[in-house]
Each structure stands twice: as C-alpha cells, then as structure tokens.
C-alpha positions, 0 to 999 in steps of 0.5 A: 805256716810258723809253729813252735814245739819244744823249743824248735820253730818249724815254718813250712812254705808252700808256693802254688801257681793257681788256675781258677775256673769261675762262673761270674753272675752280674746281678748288677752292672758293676757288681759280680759275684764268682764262684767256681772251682780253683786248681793249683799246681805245687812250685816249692815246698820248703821248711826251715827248722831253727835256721836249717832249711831244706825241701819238703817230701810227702806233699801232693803237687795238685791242689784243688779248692772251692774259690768264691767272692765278688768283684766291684767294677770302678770303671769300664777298664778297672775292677777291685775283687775279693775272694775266699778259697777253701781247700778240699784235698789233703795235701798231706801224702804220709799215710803214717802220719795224722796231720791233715794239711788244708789250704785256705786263703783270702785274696784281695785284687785289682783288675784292669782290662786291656 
C-alpha cells in the first residue's frame, strides 16, 4: 500500500504465507466452486518512509479471511482458478490509533497435479 500525506510517501509491505481451507463443489465435471476459511501467518512488515525503511510494530501475525472463487478444469492434469479473499480481522494492534487494516485480495492461478 502507497500513500502520499504532506509531502511524505509512506508504502507498507505486508507479506503472509497463507493456508486455505476449502470445500470444493463440482456442479460440473470440469467446473468447481470453493469456498472456505484461509488463514495466514505474518512473514514481514515492512514500511518505507521517503526512501527510509524499516519494520513495522503493532501488526497482528495471524490473519484470517473468507476465500471463494471457482476452478476450471482444462484437462485431467491442469486447472485455471481464481479467487476472491475478504479479510475479517484488524490487522491493526494499536488500540491508540483509528485506523482499521483489512487484507483483501484477488488471486489468479494455474494448477497441475502430479
């Protein structure tokens, strides 16, 4: 995230490794919806200031989110997905301060089993 506020340019960097857990409903032979709970674990909080980086405190290491989307089966062996996630929890640990901090993110993928 990029913002600009009286001549300062703050970016935030937020990295998590995330685990879904979802149900997958075939109403169709190649063609799935899933839907399901996605957890993710804090790796880096970094925040760059003007060119002047550094960690950032006060963010919750757990995440946790709403994931839902569809997968297309090409062939037996390869699939195209995509999915929506909707972050339920405030990231954001300083009571002091108003600001909610909320993960939302699109995801477009290819799948190959083995």
């Amino acid at each position: 995230m990029e913002l600009n506020v009286s001549g300062f340019t703050v970016k935030d960097e937020l990295d998590f490794v995330n685990v879904p857990l979802l149900l997958k409903i075939a109403p169709a032979k190649s063609f799935n919806l899933v839907v399901g709970p996605q957890i993710g674990f804090l790796v880096s909080a970094k925040q760059d200031v003007n060119g002047t980086k550094g960690d950032i405190e006060g963010v919750k290491s757990v995440n946790t989110s709403f994931s839902f989307g569809a997968d297309f089966n090409i062939t037996d062996e390869i699939e195209i997905y995509g999915r929506y996630n909707i972050g339920l929890v405030n990231l954001n640990e300083n009571n002091f301060s108003s600001s909610e901090i909320k993960i939302n993110t699109l995801q477009f993928g290819l799948g190959i089993s083995l």
